[in-house]
C-alpha positions as CSV (number, residue, x, y, z in Angstrom):
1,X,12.7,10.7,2.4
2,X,9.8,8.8,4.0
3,X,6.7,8.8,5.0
4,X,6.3,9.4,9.0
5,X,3.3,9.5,11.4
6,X,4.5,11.1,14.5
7,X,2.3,10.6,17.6
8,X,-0.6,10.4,15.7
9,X,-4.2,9.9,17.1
10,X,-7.4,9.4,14.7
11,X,-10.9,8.5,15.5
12,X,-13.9,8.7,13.1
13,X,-16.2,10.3,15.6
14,X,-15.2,12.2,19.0
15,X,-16.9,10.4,21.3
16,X,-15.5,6.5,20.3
17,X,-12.4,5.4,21.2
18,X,-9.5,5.8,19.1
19,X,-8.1,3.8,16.2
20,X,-5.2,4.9,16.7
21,X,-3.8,6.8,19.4
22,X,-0.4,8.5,20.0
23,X,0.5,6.2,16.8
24,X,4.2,6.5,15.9
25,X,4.9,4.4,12.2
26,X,7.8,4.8,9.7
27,X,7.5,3.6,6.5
28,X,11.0,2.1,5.4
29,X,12.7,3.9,2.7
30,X,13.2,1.1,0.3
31,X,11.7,-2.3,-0.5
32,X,8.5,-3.8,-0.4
33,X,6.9,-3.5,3.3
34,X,4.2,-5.8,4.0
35,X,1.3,-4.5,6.7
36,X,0.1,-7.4,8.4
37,X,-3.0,-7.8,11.1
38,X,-6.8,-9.1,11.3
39,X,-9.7,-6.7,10.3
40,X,-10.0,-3.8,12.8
41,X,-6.4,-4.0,13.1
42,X,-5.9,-0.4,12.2
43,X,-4.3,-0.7,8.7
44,X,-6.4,0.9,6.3
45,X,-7.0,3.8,9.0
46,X,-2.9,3.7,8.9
47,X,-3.2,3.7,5.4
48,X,-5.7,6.9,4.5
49,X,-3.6,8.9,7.4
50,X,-0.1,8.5,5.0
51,X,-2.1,8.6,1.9
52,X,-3.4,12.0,3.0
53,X,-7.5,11.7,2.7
54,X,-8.1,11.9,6.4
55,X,-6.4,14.2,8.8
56,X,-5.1,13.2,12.3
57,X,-7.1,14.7,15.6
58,X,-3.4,15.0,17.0
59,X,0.2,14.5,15.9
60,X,1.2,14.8,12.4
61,X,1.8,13.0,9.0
62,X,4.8,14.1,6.9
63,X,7.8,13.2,4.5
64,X,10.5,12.7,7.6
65,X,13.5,15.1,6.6
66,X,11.4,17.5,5.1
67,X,8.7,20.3,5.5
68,X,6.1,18.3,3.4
69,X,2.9,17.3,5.6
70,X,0.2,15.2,4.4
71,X,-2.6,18.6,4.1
72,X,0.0,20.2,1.7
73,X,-0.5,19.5,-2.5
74,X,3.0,18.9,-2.9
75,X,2.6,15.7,-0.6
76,X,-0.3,14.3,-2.0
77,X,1.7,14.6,-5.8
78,X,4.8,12.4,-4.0
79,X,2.3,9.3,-2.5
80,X,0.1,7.3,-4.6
81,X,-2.5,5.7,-3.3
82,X,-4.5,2.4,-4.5
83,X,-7.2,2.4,-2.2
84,X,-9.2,-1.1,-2.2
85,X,-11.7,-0.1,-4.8
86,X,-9.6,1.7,-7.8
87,X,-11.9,4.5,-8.6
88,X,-11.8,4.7,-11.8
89,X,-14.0,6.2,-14.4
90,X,-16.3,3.6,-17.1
91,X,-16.0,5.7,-19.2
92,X,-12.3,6.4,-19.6
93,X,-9.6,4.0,-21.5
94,X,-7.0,2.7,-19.3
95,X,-4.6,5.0,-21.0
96,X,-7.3,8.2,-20.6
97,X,-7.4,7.2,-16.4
98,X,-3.7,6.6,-16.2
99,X,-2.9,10.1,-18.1
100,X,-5.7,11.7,-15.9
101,X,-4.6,10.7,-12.9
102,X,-1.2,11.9,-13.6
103,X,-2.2,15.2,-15.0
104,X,-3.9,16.1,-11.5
105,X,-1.0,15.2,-9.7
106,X,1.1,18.0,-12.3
107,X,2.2,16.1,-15.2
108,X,1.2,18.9,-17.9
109,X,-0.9,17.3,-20.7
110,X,1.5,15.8,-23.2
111,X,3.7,14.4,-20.2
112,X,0.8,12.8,-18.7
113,X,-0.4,11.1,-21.7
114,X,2.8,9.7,-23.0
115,X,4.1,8.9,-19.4
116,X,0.4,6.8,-19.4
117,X,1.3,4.4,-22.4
118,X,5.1,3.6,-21.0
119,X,3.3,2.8,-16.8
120,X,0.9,0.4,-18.7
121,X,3.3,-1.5,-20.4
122,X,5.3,-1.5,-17.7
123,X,2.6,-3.2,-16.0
124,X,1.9,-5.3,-18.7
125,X,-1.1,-3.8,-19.8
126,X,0.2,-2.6,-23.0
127,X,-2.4,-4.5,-25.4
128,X,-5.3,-2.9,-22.8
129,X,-4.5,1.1,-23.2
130,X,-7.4,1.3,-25.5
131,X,-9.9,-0.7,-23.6
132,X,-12.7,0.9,-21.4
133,X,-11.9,0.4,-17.6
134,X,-15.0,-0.7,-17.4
135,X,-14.2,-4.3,-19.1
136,X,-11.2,-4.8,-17.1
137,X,-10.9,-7.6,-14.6
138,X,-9.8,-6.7,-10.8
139,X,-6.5,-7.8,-11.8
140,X,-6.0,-5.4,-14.4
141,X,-7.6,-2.6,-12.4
142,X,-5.2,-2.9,-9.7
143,X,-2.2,-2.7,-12.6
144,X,-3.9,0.1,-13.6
145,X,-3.7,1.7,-10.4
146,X,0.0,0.7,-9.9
147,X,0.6,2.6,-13.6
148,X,-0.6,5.4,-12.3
149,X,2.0,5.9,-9.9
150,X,4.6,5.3,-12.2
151,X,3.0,7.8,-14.2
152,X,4.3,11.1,-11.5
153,X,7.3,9.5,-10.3
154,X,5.7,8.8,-6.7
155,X,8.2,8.8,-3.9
156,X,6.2,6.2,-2.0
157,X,3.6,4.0,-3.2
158,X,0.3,2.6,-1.0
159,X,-2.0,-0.6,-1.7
160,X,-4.0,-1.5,0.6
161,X,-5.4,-4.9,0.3
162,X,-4.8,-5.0,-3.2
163,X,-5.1,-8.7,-4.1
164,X,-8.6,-8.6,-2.1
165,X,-11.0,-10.5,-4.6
166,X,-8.2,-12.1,-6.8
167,X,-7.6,-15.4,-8.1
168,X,-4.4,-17.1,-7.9
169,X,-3.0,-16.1,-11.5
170,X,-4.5,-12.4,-10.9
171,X,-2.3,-12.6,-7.5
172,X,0.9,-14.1,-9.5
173,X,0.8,-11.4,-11.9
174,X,0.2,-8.8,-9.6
175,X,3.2,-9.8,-7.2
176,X,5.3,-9.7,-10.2
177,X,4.9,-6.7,-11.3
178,X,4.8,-5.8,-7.1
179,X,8.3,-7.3,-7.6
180,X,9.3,-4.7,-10.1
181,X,8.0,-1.3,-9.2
182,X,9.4,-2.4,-5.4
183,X,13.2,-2.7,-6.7
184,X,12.9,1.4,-7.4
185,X,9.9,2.6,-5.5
186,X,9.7,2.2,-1.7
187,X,6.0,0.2,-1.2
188,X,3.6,-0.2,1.9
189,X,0.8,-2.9,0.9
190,X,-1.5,-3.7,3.5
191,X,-3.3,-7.6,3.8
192,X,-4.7,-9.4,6.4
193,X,-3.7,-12.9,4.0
194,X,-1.0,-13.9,5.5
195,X,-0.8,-15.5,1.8
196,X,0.2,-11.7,0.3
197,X,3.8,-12.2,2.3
198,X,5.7,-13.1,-1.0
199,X,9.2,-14.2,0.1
200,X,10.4,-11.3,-2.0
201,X,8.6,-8.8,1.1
202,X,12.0,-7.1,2.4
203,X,9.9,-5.9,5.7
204,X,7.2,-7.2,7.8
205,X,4.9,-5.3,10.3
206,X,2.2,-6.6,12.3
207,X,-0.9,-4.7,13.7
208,X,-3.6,-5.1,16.1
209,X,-5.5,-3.2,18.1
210,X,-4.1,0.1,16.9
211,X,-0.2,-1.2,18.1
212,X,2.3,-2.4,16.1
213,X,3.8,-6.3,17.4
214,X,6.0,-6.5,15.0
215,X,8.3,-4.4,12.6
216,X,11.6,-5.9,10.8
217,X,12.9,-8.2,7.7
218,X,11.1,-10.6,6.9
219,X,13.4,-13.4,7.8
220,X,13.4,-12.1,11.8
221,X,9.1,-12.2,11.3
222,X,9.5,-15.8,10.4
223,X,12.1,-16.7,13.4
224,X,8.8,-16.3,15.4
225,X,7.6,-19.4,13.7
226,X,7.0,-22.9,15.8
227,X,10.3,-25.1,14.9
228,X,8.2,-27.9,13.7
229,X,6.1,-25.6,11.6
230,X,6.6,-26.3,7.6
231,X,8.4,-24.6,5.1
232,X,5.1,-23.9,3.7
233,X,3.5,-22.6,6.6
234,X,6.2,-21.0,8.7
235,X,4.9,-17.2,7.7
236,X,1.3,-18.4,9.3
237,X,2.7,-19.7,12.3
238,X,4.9,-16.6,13.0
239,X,1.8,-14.2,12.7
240,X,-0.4,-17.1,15.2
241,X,2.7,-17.2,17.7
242,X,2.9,-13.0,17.6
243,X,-1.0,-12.6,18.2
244,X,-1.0,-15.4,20.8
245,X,2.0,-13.5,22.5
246,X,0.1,-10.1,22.4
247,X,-3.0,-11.8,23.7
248,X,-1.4,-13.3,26.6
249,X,-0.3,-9.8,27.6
């Protein structure tokens, strides 16, 4: 299964246009998915829509190939959801927050807690399960937040903009262990850094505007690129040669 918006249109107030409108998106059901497109794009809109915490005006959010739509509990415990901020608590361990998290999506309490210490070593925070989340650095946060969906066995996993605010180790790390969880655990992480698209990114889509310009493998998103562009830079000049194209229109 995978997550499906169908037709969807979503506004945060009635009488502005839409963000979206008669949206039709289908996360792929494996692999690591890359959402690409400048602020106001539509991503994190996209993102809170599959993630369940807003509801569509129109059209509907749901596990394609099943009954399960996002306003149901038994949704909500399949998607995890790493929001740009991790909310966590100051006053929790890393291991307390993982367990916790996991416990309200139905772990019972000895699960949760024992699931908690095996999703923070597998995210390499092992040595940090004691440690307030409080003294962690952003890069450890967002490991934390990706140990909490190991934690439930989530079906689909959401980051949006996750390196946001990291340095280039803290971005290293993080795509490594991005790397991992991705070979098991179908991933859609939003960016507008066209740095974030790793060459280990199996999909590409591109937003703007509420529309999608772009949706396939990675290697057909950098065929777009200029033939004289650089190894280096090929993945920036495929995302200027799709907005220039969509500008033109």
């Amino acid at each position: 299964m995978t997550l499906l918006l169908d037709r969807v249109t979503f506004s945060y107030h009635r009488w502005i246009r839409p963000v979206l409108n008669r949206f039709t998106y289908e996360v792929p059901g494996e692999g690591l998915t890359i959402l690409l497109g400048p602020n106001g794009a539509g991503k994190s809109t996209t993102m809170a829509l599959l993630a369940g915490t807003v509801e569509p005006r129109s059209g509907k959010v749901l596990f394609s190939g099943s009954g399960l739509v996002s306003t149901s509990r038994e949704y909500r415990r399949h998607v995890a959801w790493l929001p740009q901020r991790v909310p966590t608590s100051r006053q929790l361990s890393a291991r307390e927050y993982v367990a916790y998290v996991a416990w309200l999506k139905g772990e019972n309490r000895s699960a949760a807690w024992e699931r908690a210490g095996t999703a923070l070593d597998q995210v390499g925070l092992a040595e940090q399960t004691g440690r307030k989340t409080a003294k962690l650095s952003g890069g450890q946060l967002r490991r934390v937040g990706i140990a909490c969906a190991l934690a439930h066995d989530a079906r689909v996993i959401l980051l949006d903009e996750p390196t946001a605010g990291l340095d280039p180790h803290q971005r290293t790390v993080f795509r490594e262990v991005l790397r991992e969880v991705a070979a098991k655990t179908p991933v859609l992480m939003s960016t507008h850094d066209i740095a974030d698209l790793a060459d280990e990114a199996d999909t590409v889509t591109l937003m703007d505007s509420g529309r999608v310009l772009h949706h396939g493998g990675t290697q057909s998103f950098l065929d777009h690129a200029h033939d004289d562009a650089v190894p280096a830079r090929r993945a920036e000049s495929a995302y200027s040669v799709l907005m220039r194209l969509d500008g033109s229109r």
